[in-house]
C-alpha positions as CSV (number, residue, x, y, z in Angstrom):
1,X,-79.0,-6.0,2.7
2,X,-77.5,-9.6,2.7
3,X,-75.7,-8.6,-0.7
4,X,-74.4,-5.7,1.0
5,X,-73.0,-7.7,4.0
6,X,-71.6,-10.2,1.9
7,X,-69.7,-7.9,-0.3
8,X,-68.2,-6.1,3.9
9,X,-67.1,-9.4,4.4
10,X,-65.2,-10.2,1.2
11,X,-63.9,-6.8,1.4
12,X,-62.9,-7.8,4.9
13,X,-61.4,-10.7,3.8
14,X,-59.5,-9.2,1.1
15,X,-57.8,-6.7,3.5
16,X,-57.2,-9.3,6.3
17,X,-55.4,-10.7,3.2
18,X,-53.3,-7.8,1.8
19,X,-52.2,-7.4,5.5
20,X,-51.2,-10.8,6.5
21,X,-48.8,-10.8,3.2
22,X,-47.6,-7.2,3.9
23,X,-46.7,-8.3,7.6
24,X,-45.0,-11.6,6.1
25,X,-43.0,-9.8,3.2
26,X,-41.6,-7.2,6.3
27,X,-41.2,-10.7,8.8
28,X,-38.6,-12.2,5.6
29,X,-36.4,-9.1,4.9
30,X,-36.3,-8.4,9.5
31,X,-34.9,-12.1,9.2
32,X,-32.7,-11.2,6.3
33,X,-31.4,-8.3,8.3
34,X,-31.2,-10.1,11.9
35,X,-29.3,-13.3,9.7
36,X,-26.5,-10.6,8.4
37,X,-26.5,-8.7,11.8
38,X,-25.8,-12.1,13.4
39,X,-22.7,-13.1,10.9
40,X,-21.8,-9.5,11.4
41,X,-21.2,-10.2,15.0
42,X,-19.6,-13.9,14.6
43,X,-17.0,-11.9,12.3
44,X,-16.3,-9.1,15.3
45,X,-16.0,-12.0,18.0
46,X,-13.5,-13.8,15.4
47,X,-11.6,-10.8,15.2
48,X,-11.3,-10.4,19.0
49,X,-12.4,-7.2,19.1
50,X,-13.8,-7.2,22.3
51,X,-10.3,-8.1,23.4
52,X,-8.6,-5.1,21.9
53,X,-11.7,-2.2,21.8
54,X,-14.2,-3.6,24.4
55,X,-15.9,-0.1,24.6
56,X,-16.6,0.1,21.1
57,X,-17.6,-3.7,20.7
58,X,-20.0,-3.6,23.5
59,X,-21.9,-0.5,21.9
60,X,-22.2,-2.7,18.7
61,X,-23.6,-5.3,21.0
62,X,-25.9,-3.1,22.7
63,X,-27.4,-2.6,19.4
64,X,-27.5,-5.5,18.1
65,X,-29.7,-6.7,21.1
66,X,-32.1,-3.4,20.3
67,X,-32.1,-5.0,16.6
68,X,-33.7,-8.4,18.4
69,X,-35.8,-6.8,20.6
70,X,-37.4,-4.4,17.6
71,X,-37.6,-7.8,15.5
72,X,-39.3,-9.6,18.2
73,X,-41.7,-6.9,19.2
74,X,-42.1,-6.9,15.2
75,X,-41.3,-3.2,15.0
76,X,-39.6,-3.2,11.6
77,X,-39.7,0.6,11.1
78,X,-37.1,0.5,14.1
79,X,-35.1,-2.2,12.8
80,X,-34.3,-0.7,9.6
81,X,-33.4,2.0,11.3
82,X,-31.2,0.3,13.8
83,X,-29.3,-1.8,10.7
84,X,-27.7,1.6,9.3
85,X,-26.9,2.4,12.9
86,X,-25.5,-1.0,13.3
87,X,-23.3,-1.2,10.0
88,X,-21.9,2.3,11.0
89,X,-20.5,0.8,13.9
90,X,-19.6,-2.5,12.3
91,X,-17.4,-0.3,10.1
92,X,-16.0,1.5,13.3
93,X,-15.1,-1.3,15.4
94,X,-13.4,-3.2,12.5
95,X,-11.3,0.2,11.6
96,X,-10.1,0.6,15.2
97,X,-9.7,-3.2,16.1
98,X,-6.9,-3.3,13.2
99,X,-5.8,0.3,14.2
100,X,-5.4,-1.3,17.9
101,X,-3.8,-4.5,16.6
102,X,-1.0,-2.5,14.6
103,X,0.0,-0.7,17.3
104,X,0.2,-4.2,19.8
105,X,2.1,-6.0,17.4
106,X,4.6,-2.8,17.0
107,X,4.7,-3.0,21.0
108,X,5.7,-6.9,20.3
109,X,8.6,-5.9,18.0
110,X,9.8,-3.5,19.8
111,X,10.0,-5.5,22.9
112,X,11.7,-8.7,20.8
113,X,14.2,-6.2,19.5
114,X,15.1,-5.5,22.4
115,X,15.7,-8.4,23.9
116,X,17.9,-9.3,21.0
117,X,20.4,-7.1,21.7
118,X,23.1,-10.1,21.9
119,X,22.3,-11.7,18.1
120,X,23.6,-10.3,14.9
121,X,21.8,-6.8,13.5
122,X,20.8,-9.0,10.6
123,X,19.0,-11.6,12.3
124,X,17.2,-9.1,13.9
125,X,16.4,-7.4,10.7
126,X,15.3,-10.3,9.0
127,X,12.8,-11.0,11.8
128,X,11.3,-7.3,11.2
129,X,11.1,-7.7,7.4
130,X,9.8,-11.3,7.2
131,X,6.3,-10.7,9.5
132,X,4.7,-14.1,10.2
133,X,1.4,-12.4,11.2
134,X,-0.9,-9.4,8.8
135,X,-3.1,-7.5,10.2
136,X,-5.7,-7.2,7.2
137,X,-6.2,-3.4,6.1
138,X,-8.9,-1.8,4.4
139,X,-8.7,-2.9,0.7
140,X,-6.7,-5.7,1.3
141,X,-6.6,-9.1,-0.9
142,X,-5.2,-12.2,-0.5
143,X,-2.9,-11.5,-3.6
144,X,-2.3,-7.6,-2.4
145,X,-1.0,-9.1,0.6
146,X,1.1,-11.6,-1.2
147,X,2.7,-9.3,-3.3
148,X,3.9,-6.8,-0.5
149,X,7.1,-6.5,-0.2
150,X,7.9,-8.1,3.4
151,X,5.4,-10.7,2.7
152,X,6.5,-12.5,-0.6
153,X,6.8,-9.6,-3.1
154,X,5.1,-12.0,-5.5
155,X,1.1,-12.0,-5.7
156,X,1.1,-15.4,-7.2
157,X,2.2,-17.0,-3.4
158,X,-1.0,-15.8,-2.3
159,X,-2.8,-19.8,-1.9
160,X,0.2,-20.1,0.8
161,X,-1.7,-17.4,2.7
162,X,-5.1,-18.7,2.4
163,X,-4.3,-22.3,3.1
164,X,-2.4,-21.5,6.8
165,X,-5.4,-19.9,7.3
166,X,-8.7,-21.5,6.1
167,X,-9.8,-21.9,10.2
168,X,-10.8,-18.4,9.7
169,X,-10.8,-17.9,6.1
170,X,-13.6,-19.7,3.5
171,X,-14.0,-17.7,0.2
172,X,-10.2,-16.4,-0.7
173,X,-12.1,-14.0,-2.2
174,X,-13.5,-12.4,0.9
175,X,-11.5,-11.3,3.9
176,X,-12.6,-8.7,6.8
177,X,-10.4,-5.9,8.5
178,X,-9.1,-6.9,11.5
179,X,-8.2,-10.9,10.7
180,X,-4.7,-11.7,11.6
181,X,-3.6,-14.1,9.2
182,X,-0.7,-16.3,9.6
183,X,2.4,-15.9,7.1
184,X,4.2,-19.2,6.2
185,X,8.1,-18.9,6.6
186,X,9.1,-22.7,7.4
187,X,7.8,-23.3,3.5
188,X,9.6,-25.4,0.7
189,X,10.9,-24.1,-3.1
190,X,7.7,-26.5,-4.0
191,X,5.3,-25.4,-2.4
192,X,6.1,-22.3,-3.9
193,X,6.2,-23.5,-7.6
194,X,2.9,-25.6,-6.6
195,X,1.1,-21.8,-5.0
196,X,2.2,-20.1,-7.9
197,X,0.5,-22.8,-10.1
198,X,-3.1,-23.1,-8.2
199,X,-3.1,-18.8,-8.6
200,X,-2.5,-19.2,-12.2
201,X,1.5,-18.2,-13.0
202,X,2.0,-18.3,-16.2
203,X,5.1,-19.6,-15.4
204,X,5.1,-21.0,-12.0
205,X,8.6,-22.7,-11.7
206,X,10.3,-19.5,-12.9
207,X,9.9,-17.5,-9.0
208,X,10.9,-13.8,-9.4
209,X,14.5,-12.8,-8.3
210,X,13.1,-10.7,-5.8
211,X,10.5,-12.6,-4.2
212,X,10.2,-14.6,-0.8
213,X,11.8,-18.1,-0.9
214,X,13.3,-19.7,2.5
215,X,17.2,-20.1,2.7
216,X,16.7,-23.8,2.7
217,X,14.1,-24.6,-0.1
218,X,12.4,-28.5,-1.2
């Protein structure tokens, strides 16, 4: 009989054991998901998207405080469930934040044209080609971007991007829908040459006839 309760209680044991590092293994990947829900939501703050679709930003909010509470109550069953809701509506509210910042910046330029109904059509149209903000796009790069053609029409230029805008940019690898980045205009022939140089030109002093360069260069 003592054998027999000594083997219940190392059987005992050994379950209490498999458990406890079952429930640790599930406590690491909810923190893993509640760490990448929580950068999720710094990047939609950044974006100010609960500035231009609070209704849609709230909802992600909503869920992401379901997402604490399940990780709390240590219901991980719901939390995965929660993260595919939660990326669905990352997704959504990135879409229609840059979708809603298009169409505000397009209410901008119309109102600046017409208020410039005194200056030369040229000036005007040089202000409408040469954007000094982007609204970043699905797919986008920082050398896609570069090489549009009212930005610089070169991709090389790209580092002039990334460097007006490292307070929101950190990798130039990795940029989100919705970011507005700032386009340099008031920029010099060199720091053109030097750009095209840091992106790898093979030929960074010879700029392309049709790209970007301001009317009064270095």
């Amino acid at each position: 009989m003592e054998a027999y309760r000594k083997g219940m209680d190392q059987e005992t044991i050994e379950a209490f054991s498999l458990a406890l590092r079952h429930l640790r293994a599930a406590n690491r990947e909810g923190s893993s998901i509640m760490d990448g829900a929580t950068r999720e939501m710094e990047q939609i703050a950044s974006i100010s998207a609960f500035k231009y679709v609070p209704d849609e930003a709230f909802k992600l909010f909503i869920l992401y405080q379901e997402m604490q509470n399940s990780y709390a109550s240590l219901d991980y069953v719901k939390l995965g469930k929660l993260k595919h809701e939660f990326s669905m509506q990352v997704r959504k509210v990135r879409a229609m934040t840059a979708q809603a910042k298009q169409r505000r910046l397009k209410i901008l330029s119309e109102e600046v044209n017409a208020g410039m109904h005194t200056l030369k059509k040229e000036h005007a149209g040089a202000l409408e080609m040469y954007p000094k903000i982007y609204v970043v796009k699905p797919g986008d790069t920082l050398p896609g971007i570069a090489a549009r053609h009212e930005i610089y029409n070169d991709s090389y230029m790209w580092p002039l991007i990334y460097k007006a805008n490292r307070d929101q940019i950190k990798d130039p690898m990795v940029i989100y829908v919705g970011q507005d980045l700032k386009i340099p205009r008031d920029i010099t022939v060199d720091e053109i040459i030097e750009a095209r140089r840091e992106a790898g030109a093979p030929e960074p002093e010879k700029i392309p006839s049709g790209a970007y360069v301001p009317e009064k260069g270095g």
